[in-house]
N, C-alpha and C positions, 0 to 999 in steps of 0.2 A: 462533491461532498462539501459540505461548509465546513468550514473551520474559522478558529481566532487565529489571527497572528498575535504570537509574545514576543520576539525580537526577529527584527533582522538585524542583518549584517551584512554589506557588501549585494549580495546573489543569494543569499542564504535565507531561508525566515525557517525560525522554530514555530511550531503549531500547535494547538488544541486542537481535536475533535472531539465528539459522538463516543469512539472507540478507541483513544487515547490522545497520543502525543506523537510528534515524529519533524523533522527537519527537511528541508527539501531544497531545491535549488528554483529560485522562479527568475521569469523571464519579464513578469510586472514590475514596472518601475517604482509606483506612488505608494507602497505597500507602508503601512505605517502599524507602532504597536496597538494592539485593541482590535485592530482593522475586524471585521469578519465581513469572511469573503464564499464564493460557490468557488469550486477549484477543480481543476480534472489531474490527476495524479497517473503520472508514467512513468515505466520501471523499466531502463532499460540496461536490464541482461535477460540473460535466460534463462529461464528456471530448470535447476537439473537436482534429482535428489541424491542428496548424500554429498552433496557438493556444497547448495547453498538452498537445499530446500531439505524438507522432509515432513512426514506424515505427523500429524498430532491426537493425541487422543483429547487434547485441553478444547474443550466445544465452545471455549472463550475466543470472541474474533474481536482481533487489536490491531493497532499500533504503537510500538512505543520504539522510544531512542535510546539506545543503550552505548554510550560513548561516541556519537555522531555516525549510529547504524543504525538503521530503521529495521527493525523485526516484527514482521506482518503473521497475524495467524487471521487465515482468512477459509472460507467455505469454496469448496468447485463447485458454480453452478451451476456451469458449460463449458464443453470443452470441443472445440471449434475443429475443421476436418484439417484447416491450414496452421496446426501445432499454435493455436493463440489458447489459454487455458482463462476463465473468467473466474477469479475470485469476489466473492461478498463478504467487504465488511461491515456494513450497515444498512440500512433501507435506503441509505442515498449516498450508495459508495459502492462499486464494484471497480477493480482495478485488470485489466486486461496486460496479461505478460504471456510472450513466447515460453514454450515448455521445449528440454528435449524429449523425444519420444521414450516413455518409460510406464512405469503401473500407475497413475494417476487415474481416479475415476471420479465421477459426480458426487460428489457427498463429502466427499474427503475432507479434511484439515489440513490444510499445508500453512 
């Protein structure tokens, strides 16, 4: 996915995209403000509903940062036999996270 960087901090960079806003933790060192970069974004927990996931009826797919928490509403476009669930946020942005076993289906809004 591209994105802008708007600031970093230390490990930190705040971002623009396509489908909002969101903070992340990078491993790039030379990361500067303005920067715009291709980025591959990994989320690691595991997606469980009613925990930290749940269904949406909002057919808006984002990102935004609400108090240094990224809340993602993204599309199932696949959902893998080894519990990996593929979300799409944009034509060049799908994010791959582990699912616990539960009613998630292709189409869905999480």
């Amino acid at each position: 996915m591209k994105i802008r960087v708007k600031e970093v901090e230390n490990q930190y960079v705040e971002f623009f995209c396509t489908v909002g806003a969101g903070i992340a933790k990078c491993s790039q060192q030379n990361l500067v403000n303005g920067m715009i970069c291709d980025v591959e974004i990994d989320i690691n927990v595991t997606l469980k509903l009613g925990t930290n996931a749940e269904k949406n009826l909002d057919n808006n797919l984002y990102i935004q940062n609400e108090e240094n928490i990224n809340l993602i509403n993204g599309l199932v476009e696949n959902i893998d036999d080894d519990d990996i669930i593929c979300l799409r946020l944009a034509n060049d942005c799908i994010i791959m996270i582990e699912y616990e076993e539960c009613e998630i289906f292709e189409g869905d809004i999480l």
